[in-house]
C-alpha positions as CSV (number, residue, x, y, z in Angstrom):
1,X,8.7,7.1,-14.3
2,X,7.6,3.8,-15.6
3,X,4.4,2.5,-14.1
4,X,4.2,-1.1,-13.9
5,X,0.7,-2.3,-12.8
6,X,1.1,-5.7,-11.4
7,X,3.3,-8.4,-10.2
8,X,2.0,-11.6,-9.8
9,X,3.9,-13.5,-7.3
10,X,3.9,-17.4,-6.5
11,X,5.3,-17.5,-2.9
12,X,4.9,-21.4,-2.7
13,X,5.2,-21.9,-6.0
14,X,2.5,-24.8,-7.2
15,X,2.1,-26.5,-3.5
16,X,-0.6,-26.6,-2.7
17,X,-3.5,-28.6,-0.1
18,X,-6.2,-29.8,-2.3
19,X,-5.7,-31.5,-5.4
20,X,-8.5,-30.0,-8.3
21,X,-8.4,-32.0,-11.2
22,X,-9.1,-28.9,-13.8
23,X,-6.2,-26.6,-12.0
24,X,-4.3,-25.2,-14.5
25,X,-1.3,-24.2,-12.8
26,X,-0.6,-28.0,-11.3
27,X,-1.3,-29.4,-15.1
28,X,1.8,-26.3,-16.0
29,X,3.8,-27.1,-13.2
30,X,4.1,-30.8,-14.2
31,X,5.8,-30.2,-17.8
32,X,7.8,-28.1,-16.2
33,X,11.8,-29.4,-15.4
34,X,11.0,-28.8,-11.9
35,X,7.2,-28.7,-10.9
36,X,7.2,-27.2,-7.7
37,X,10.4,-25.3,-5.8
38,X,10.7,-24.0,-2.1
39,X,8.9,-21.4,-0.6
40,X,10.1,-18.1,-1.4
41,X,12.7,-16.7,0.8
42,X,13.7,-13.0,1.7
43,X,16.6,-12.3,-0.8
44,X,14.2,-13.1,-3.4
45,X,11.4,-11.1,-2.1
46,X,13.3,-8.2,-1.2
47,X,14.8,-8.6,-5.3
48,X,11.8,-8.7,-6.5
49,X,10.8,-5.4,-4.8
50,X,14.2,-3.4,-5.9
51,X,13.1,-4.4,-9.2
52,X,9.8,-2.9,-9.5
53,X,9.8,-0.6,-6.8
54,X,11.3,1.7,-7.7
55,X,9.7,1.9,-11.3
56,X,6.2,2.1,-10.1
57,X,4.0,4.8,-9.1
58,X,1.2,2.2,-8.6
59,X,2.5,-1.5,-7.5
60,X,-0.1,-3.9,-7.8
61,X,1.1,-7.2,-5.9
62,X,-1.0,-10.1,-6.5
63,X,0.1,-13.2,-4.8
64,X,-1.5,-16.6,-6.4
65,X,-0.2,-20.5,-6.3
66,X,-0.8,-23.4,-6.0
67,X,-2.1,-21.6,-2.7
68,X,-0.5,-18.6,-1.9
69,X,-1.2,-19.4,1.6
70,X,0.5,-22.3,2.4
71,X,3.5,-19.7,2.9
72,X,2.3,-19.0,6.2
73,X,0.9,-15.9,7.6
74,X,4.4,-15.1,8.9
75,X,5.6,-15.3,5.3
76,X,3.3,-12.7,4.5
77,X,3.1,-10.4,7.0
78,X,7.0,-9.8,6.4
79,X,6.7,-9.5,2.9
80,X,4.6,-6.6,4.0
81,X,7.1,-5.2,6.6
82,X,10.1,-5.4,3.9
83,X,7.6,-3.6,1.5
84,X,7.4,-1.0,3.8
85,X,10.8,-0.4,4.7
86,X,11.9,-0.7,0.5
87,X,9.4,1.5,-0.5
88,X,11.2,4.8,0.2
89,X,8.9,7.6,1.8
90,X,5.9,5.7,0.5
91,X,6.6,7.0,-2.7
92,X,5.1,3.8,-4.5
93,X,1.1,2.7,-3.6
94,X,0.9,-0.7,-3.1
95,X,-2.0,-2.4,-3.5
96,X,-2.3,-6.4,-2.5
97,X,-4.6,-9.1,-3.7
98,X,-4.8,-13.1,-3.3
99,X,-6.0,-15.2,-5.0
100,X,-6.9,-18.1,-2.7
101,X,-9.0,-21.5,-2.2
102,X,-10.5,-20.5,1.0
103,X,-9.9,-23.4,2.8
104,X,-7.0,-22.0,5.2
105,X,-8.9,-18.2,6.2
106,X,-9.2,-18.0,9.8
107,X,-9.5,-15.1,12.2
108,X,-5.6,-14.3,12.1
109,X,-5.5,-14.5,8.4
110,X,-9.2,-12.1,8.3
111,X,-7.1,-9.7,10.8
112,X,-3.9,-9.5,8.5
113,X,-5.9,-9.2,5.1
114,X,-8.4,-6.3,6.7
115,X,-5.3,-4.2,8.1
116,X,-3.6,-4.5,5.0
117,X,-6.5,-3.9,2.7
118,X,-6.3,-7.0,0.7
119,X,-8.8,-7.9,-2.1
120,X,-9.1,-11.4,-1.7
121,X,-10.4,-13.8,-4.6
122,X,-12.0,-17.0,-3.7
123,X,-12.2,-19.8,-5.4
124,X,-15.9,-21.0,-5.3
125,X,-17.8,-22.8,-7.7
126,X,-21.1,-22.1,-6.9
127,X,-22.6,-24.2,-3.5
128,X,-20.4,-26.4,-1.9
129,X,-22.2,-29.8,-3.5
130,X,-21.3,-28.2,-6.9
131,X,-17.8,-27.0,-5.6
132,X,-17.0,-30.3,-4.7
133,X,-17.4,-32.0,-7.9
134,X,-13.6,-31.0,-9.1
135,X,-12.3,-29.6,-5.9
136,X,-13.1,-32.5,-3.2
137,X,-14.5,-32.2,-0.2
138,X,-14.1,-28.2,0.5
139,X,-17.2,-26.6,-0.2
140,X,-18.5,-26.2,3.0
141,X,-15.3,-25.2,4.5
142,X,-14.9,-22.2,1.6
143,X,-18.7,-21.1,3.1
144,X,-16.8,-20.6,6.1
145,X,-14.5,-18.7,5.0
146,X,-16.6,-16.4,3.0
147,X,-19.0,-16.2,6.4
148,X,-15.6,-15.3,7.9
149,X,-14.8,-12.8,5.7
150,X,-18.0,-10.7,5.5
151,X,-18.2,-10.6,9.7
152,X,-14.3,-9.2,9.0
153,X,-15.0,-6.9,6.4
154,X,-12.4,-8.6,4.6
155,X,-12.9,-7.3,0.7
156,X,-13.0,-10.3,-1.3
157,X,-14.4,-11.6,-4.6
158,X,-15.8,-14.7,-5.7
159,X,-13.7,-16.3,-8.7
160,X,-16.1,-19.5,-10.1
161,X,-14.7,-21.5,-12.5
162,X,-16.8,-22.4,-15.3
163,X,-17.4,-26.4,-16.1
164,X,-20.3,-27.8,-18.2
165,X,-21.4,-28.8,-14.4
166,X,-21.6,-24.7,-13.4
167,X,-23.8,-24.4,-17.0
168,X,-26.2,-26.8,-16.2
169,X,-27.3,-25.5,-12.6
170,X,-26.9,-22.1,-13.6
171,X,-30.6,-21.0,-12.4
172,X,-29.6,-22.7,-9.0
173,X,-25.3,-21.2,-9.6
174,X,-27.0,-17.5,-10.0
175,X,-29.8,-17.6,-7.2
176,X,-27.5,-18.9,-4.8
177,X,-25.1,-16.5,-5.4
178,X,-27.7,-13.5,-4.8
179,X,-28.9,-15.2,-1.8
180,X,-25.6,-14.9,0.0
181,X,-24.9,-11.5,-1.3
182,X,-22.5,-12.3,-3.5
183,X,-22.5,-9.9,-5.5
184,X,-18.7,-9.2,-6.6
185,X,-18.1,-12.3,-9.4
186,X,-15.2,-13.5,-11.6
187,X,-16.6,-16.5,-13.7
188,X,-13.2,-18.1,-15.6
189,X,-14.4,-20.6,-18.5
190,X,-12.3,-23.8,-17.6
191,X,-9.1,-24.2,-19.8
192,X,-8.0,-28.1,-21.1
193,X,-5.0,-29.5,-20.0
194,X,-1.9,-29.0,-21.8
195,X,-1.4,-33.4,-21.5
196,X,-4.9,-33.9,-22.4
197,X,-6.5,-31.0,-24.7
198,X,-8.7,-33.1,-25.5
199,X,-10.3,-33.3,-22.4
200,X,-13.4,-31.3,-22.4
201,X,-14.3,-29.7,-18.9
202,X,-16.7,-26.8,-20.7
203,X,-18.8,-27.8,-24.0
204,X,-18.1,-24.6,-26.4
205,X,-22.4,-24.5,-27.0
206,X,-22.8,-24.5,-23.3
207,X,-20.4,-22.0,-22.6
208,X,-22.6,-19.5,-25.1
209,X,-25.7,-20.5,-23.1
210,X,-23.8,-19.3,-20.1
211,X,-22.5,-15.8,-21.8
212,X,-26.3,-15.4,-22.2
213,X,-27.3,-16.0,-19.1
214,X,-25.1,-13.9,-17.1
215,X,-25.6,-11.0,-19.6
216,X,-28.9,-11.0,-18.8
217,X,-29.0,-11.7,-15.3
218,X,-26.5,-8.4,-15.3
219,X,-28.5,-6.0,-17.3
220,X,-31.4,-7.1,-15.4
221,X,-29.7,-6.2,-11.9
222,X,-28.2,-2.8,-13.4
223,X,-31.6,-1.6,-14.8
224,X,-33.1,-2.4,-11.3
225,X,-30.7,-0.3,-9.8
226,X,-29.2,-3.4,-8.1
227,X,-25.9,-3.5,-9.8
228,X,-23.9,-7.0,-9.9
229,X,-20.1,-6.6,-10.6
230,X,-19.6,-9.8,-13.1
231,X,-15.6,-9.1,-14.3
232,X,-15.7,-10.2,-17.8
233,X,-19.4,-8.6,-18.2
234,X,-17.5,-5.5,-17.0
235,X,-14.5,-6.0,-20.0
236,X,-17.5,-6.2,-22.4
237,X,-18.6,-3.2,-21.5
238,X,-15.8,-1.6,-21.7
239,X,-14.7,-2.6,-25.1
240,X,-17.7,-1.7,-26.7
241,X,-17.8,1.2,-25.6
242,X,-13.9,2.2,-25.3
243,X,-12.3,-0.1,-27.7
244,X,-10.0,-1.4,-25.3
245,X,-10.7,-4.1,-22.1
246,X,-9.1,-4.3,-19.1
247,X,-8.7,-8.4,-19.8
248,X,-5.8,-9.4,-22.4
249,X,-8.4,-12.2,-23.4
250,X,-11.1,-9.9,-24.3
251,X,-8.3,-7.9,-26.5
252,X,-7.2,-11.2,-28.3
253,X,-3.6,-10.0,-27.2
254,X,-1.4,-11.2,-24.4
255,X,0.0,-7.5,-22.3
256,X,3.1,-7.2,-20.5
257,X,3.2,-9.7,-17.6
258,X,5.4,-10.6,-15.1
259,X,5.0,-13.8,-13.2
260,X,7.7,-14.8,-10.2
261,X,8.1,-18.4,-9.0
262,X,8.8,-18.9,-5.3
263,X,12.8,-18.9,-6.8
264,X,12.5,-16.1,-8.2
265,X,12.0,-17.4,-12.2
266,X,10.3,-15.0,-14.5
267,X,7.5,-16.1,-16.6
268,X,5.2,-13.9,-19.5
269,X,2.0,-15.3,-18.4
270,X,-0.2,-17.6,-15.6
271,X,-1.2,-19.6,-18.5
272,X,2.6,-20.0,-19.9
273,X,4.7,-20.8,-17.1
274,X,6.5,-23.7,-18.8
275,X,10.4,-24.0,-19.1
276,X,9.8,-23.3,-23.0
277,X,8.7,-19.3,-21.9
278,X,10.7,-18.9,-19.0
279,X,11.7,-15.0,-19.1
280,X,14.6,-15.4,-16.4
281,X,15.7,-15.6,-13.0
282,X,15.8,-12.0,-10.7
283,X,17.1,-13.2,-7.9
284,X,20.4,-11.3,-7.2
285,X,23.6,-11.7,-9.3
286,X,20.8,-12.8,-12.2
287,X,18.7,-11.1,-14.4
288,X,17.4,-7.5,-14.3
289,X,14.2,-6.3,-15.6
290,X,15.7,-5.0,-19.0
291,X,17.2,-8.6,-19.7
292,X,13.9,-10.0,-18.6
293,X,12.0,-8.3,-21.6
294,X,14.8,-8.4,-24.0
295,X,13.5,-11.9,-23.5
296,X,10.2,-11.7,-24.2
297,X,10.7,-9.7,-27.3
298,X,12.9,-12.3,-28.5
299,X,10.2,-14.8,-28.0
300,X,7.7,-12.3,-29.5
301,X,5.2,-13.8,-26.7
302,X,3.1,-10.5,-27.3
303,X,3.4,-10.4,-31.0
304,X,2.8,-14.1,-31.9
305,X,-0.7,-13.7,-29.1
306,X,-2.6,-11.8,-32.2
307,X,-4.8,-14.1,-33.8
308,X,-4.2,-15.0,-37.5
309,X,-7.5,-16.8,-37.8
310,X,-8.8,-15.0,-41.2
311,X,-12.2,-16.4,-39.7
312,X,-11.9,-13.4,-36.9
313,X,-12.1,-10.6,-39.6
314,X,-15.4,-10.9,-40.4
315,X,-17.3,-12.4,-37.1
316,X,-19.7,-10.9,-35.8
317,X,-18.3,-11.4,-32.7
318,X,-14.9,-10.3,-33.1
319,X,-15.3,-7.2,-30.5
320,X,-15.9,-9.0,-27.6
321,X,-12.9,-11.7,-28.4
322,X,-10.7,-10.3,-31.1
323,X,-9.7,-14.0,-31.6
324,X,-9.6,-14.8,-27.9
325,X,-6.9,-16.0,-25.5
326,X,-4.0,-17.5,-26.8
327,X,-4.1,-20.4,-24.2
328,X,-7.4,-21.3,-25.2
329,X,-7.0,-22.1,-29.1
330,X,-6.5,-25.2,-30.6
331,X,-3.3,-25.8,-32.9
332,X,-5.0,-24.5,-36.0
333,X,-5.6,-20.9,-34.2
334,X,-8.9,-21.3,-33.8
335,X,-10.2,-20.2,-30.6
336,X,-11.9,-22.8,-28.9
337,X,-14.9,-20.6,-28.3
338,X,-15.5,-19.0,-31.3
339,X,-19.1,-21.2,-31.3
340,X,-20.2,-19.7,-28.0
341,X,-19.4,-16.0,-29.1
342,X,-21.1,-16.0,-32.2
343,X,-24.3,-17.3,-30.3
344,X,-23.7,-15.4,-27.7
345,X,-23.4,-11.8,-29.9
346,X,-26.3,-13.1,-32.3
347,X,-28.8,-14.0,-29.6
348,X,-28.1,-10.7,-27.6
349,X,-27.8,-8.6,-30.5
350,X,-30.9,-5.8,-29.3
351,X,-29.6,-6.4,-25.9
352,X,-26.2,-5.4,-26.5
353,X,-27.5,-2.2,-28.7
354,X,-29.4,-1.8,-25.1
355,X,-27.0,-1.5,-23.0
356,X,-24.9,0.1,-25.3
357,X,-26.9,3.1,-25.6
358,X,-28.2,3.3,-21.8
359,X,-24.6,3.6,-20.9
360,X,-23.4,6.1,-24.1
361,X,-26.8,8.1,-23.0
362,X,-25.1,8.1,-19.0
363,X,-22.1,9.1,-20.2
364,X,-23.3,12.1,-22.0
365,X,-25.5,13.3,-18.8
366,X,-22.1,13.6,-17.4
């Protein structure tokens, strides 16, 4: 039996109810023939599930916009219901997660997410004066969300996008953070639009000041027996000490992906949802799964993600990037961060040996 991990699933496509000027997807959805379609409706969802039912031991649904949620909590609670009835004698685990602004959680929404044990990432960059330098006036709504949550015991994560703004109130970012409890973080270094590359929402130095930072702010918390989940801190770890990360951005090579518009179009990648990549339509009477990645091998997505940067052979830090992500290198190949790496992996040198030998030492106590 195959196991396919995820499924990320756009069930209102890029719609969305605030208007961020870094977002990614809105800046992909606008070179795309048609930037936003219709919320998704049954025959697609129930498509998608005979697809990758059935081929799963461990479905991981992920459902991400735009915002997810203007769907409507309807929408999702009978995706849910025709999940159940598809997935013959529970054979298949599901697992769901959104990824979500914030601004639309209310106590029906908390009630749905709990009973179905969603993980829910929300978007939050930092306080809400901070938050609302790129995302308007939603900060203090967000708050209330999160408040929501944690009265709930709603699990949820905080995903904080990373903008030279974010780096210079990082002391303020970080204690903030740990004030609240929040201890469960996804940091995402701002991508450039496609339009405008040249438009620089994170300076490459200050992103190495902010690798730094967090580093040690982590160690710090795990040595004090206070541990702080940090996600890409995490993928570090775990490639130094594995050889293999959990990210496809820390392995410098893009995995198997499979992103669905709200009509049911098939795309590689979030960051490559352009009508240049599309993989296919599975709506019924389209394309199945085999002629979806027949497509992607043709397009050697995966292949052509491997840096060929002859700079990467030699860096010193090559193992905690392996030439980075695709979507984030300039035209040359040259990933747009290579500056904050190497500070990043010459600065913490001793720490890095550190943690490298407190956790091989752990390991061999077990």
């Amino acid at each position: 039996m195959k196991k396919i991990e995820t499924v990320l699933i756009k069930p209102a496509s890029s719609l969305c109810n605030l208007d961020c000027d870094y977002c990614f997807y809105k800046d992909e959805a606008a070179h795309r023939s048609q930037a936003c379609t219709p919320v998704m409706n049954e025959e697609t969802i129930r498509s998608i599930l005979l697809n990758f039912l059935p081929a799963a031991e461990t479905l991981s649904v992920c459902f991400q916009g735009g915002e997810p949620m203007m769907a409507g909590l309807d929408w999702f609670k009978r995706f849910v219901a025709i999940a159940a009835e598809m997935n013959e004698k529970g054979k298949t685990v599901i697992n769901y997660s959104i990824q979500t602004n914030g601004t639309l959680i209310d106590q029906a929404w908390c009630d749905f997410l709990k009973e179905n044990r969603f993980l829910v990432g929300v978007s939050f960059d930092g306080f809400p004066m901070l938050h609302n330098i790129h995302r308007g006036h939603s900060g203090s709504k967000v708050l209330e969300s999160i408040r929501l949550m944690i009265r709930n015991d709603v699990q949820f994560n905080i995903v904080c996008v990373v903008t030279n703004e974010i780096v210079e109130n990082l002391p303020s970012v970080w204690n903030y953070f740990m004030e609240k409890g929040l201890i469960y973080l996804q940091f995402i270094p701002c991508m450039n639009p496609i339009q405008n590359p040249g438009k620089d929402f994170l300076d490459a130095q200050l992103y190495g000041q902010f690798l730094c930072f967090i580093f040690e702010k982590w160690y710090d918390a795990i040595i004090n027996s206070r541990p702080v989940f940090i996600r890409h801190i995490e993928n570090f770890l775990q490639i130094m000490l594995e050889g293999h990360a959990e990210q496809c951005d820390v392995n410098g090579v893009c995995s198997a992906q499979y992103v669905i518009e709200s009509d049911g179009s098939v795309y590689p990648c979030d960051f490559f949802c352009t009508d240049s990549y599309l993989l296919g339509n599975i709506n019924i009477n389209h394309d199945d799964l085999a002629q979806v990645d027949q497509r992607r091998e043709e397009l050697k997505f995966i292949e052509s993600s491997v840096s060929s940067n002859p700079e990467c052979a030699d860096c010193v830090a090559r193992v905690f990037c392996n030439g980075g992500c695709r979507r984030n290198r300039t035209s040359d190949g040259r990933f747009r961060f290579c500056e904050s790496y190497r500070f990043f992996a010459i600065r913490e040198r001793k720490l890095i040996e550190n943690v490298i030998n407190y956790y091989s030492a752990a390991i061999r106590k077990k």
